[in-house]
Rosetta silent file (secondary structure, phi, psi, omega in degrees, C-alpha in Angstrom):
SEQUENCE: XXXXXXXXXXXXXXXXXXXXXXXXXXXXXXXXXXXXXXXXXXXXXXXXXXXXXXXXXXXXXXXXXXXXXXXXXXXXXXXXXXXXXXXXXXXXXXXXXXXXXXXXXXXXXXXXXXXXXXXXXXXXXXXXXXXXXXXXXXX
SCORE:     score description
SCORE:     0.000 S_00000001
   1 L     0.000  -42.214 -179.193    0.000    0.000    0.000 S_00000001
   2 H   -54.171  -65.462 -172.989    2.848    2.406    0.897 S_00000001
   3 H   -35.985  -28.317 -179.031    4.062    1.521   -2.742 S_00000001
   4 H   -83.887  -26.821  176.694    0.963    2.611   -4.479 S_00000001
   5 H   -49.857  -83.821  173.054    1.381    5.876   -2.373 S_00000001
   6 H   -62.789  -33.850  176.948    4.637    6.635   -3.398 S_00000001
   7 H   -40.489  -44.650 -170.094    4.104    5.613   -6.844 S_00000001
   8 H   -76.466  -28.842  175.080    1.851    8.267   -7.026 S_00000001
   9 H   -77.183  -26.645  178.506    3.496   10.862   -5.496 S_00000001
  10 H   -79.942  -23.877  157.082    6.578   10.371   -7.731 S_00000001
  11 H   -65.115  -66.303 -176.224    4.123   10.430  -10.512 S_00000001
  12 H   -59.851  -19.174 -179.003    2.537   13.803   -9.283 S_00000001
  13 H   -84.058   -5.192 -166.014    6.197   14.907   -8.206 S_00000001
  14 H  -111.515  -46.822 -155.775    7.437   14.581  -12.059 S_00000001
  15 H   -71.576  -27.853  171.462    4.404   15.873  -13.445 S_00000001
  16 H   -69.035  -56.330  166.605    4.772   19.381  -11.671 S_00000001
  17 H   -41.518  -28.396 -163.673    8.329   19.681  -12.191 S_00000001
  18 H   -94.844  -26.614 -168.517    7.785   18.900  -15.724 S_00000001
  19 L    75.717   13.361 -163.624    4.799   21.246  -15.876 S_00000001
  20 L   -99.928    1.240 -161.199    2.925   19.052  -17.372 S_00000001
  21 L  -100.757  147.845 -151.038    0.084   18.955  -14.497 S_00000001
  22 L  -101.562  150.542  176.318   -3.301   21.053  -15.462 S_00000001
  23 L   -70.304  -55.993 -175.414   -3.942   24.303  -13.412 S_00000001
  24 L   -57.670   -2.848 -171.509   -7.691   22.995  -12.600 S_00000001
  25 L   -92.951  -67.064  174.987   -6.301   20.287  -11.014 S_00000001
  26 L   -45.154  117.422  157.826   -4.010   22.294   -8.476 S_00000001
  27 L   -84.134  154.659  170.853   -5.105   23.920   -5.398 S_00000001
  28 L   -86.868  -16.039  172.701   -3.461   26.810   -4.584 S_00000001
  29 L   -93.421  -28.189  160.245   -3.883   26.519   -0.716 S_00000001
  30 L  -158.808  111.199  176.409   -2.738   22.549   -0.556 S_00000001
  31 L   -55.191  155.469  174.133   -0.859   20.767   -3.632 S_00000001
  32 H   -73.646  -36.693  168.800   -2.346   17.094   -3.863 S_00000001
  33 H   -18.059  -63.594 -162.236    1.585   16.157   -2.917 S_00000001
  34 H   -82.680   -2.172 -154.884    1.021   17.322    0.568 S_00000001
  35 H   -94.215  -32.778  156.600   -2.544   16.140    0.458 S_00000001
  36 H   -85.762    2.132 -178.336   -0.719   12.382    0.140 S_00000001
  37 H   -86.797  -35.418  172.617    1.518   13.245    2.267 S_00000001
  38 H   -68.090  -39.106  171.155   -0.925   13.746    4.972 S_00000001
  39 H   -57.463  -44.258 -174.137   -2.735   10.583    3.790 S_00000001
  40 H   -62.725  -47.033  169.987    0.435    8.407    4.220 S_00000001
  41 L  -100.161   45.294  171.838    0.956    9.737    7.992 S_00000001
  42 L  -108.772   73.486 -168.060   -2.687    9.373    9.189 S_00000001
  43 L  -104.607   46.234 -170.867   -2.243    6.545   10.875 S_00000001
  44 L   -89.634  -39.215 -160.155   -5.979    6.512   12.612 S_00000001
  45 L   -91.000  126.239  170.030   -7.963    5.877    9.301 S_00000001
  46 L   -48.685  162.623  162.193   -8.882    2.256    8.553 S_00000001
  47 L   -68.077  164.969 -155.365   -7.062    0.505    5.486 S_00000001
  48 L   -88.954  -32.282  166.859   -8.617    0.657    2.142 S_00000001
  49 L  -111.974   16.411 -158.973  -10.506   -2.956    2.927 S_00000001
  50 L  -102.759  166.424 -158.218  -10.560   -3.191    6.281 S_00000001
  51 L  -114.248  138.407 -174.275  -14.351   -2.250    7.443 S_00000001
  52 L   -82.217    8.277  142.898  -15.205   -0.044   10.482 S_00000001
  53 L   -73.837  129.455 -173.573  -17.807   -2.693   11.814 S_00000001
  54 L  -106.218  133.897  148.359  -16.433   -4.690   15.059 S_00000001
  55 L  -121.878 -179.026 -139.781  -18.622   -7.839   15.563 S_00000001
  56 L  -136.241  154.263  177.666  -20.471   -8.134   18.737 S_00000001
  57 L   -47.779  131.319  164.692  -21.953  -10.883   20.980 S_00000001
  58 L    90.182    7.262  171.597  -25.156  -12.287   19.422 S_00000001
  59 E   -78.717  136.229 -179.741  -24.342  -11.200   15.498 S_00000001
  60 E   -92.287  117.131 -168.704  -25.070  -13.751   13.504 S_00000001
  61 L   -85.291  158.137  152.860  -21.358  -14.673   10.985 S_00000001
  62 L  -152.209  128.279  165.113  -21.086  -16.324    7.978 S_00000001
  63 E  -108.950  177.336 -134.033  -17.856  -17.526    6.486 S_00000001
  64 E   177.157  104.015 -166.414  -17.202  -18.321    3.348 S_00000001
  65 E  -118.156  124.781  167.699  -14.228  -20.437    2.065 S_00000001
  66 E   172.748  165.785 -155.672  -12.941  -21.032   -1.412 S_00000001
  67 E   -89.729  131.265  150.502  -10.424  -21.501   -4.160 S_00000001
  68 L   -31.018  -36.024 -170.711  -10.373  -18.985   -6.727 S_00000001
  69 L  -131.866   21.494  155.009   -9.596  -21.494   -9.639 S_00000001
  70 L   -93.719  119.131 -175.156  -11.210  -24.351   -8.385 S_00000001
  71 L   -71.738 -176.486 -144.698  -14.845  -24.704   -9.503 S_00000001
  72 L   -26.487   90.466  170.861  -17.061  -25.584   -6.601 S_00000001
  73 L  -133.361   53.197  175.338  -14.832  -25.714   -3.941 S_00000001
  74 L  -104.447  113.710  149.887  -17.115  -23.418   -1.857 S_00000001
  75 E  -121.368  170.273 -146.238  -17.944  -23.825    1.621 S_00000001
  76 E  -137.220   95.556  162.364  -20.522  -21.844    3.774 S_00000001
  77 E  -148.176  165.069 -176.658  -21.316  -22.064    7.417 S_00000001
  78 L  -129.573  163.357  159.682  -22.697  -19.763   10.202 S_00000001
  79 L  -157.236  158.236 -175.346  -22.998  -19.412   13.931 S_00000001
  80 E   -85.069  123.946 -179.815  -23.938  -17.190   16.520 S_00000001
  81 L   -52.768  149.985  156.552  -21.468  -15.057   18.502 S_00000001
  82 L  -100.519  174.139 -166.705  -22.092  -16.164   22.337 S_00000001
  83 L   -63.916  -35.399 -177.835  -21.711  -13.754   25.367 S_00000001
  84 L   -56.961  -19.545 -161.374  -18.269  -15.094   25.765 S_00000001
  85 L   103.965  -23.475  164.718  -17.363  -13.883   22.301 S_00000001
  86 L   -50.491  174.641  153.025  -16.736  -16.684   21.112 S_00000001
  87 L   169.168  135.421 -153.101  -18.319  -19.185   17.993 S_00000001
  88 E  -107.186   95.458 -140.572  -18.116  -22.352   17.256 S_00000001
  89 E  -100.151   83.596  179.977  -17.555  -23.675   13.225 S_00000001
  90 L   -32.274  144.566  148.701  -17.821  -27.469   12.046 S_00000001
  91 L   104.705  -39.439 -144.952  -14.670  -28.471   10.239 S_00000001
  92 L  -125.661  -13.403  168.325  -12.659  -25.259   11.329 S_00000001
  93 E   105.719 -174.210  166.742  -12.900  -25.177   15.456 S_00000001
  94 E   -94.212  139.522 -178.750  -13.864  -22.149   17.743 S_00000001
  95 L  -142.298  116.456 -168.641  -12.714  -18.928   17.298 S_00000001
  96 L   -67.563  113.231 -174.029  -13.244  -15.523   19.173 S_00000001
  97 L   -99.093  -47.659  178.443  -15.006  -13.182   17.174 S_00000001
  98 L   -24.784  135.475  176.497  -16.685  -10.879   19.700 S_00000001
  99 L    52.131   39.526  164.668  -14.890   -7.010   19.324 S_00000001
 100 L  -131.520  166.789 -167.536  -13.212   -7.893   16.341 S_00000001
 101 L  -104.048   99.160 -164.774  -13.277   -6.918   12.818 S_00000001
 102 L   -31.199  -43.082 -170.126  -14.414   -9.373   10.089 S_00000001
 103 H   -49.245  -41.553  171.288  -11.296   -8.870    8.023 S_00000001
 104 H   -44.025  -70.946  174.314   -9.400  -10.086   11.627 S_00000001
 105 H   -11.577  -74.272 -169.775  -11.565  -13.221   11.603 S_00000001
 106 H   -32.791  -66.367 -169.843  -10.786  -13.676    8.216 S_00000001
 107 H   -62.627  -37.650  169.767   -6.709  -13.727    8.501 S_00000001
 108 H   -42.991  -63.208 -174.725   -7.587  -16.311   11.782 S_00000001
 109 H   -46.631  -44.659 -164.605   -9.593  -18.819    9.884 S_00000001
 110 H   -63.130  -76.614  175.345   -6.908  -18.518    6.660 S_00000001
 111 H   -56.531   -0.137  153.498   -4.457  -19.294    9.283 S_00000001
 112 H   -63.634  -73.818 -175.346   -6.441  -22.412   10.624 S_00000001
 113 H   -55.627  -55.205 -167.234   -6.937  -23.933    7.083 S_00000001
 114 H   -77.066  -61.143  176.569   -3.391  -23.266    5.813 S_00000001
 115 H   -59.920  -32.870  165.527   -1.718  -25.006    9.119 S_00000001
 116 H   -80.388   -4.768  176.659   -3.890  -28.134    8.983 S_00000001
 117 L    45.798   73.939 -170.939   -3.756  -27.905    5.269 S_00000001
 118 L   -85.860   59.355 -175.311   -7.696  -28.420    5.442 S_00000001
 119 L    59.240    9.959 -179.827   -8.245  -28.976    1.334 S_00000001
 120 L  -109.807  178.820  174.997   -7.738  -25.719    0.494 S_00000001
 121 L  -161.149  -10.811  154.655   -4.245  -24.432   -0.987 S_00000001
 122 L  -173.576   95.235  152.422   -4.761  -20.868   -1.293 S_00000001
 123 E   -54.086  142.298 -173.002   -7.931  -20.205    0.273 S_00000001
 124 E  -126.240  112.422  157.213  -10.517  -16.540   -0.195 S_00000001
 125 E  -105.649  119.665  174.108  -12.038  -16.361    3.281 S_00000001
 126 E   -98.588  140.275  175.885  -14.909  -13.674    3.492 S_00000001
 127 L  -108.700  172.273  130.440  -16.575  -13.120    6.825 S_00000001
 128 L  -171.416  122.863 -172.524  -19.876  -11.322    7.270 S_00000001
 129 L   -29.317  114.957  178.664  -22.171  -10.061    9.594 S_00000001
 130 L   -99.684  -47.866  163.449  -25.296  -11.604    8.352 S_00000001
 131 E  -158.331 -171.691 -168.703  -27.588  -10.042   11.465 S_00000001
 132 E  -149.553  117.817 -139.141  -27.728   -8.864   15.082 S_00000001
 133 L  -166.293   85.089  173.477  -29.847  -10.217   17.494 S_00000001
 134 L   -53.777  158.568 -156.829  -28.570   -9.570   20.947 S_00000001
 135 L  -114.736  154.485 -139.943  -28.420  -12.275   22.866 S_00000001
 136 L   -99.430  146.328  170.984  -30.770  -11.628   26.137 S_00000001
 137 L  -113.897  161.252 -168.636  -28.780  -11.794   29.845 S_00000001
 138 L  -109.541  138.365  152.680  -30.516  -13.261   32.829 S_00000001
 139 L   -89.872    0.000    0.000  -30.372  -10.974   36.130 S_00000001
């Protein structure tokens, strides 16, 4: 990601020098240069895929495993977070989801599957909230 960054700035860094960069494009109050520059050292702001949903006790998950260039070598299963945080997957084990970020999940499972070498060989995992249906406490 840094590389795509700098690519760009070294693109936008030649194109000024060169003069070759359009006046409508250019503010006069902040070049886009400093405008990536600022982007690069924000380091607050989610990643470009990672998603600003955490999921939470009682969301209902679904993962989703499969090879890119195998046909149907898709599997699908779901479960319910529990108050612990927790959820529990046929095939693939338990794994603590609660206050986490599907993309997190994701890189867990991937590393489950790839150390047990569970029929996959370069595995696409997708996570996703499917719904949220707190789960009721007793007093």
């Amino acid at each position: 990601m840094i590389r795509i960054f700098m690519m760009a700035y070294l693109i936008l860094l030649g194109l000024s020098i060169s003069g070759c960069a359009a006046d409508r494009y250019s503010k006069p109050e902040r070049t886009i240069i400093e405008e990536l520059e600022d982007a690069l050292e924000e380091p607050s702001s989610p990643g470009l895929h990672q998603s600003p949903v955490f999921i939470a006790n009682g969301d209902k998950i679904e993962i989703r495993i499969f090879e890119p260039v195998v046909i149907d070598s898709d599997y699908t299963t779901r479960a319910i977070v529990k108050n612990d945080g927790v959820c529990s997957f046929p095939h693939l084990g338990v794994f603590r989801c609660g206050g986490l970020r599907p993309e997190t999940v994701e890189n867990q499972v991937e590393d489950v599957i790839l150390s047990q070498k569970l029929l996959f060989i370069n595995p696409v995992v997708e996570v996703s909230i499917i719904s949220h249906e707190p789960i009721p406490t007793t007093d």
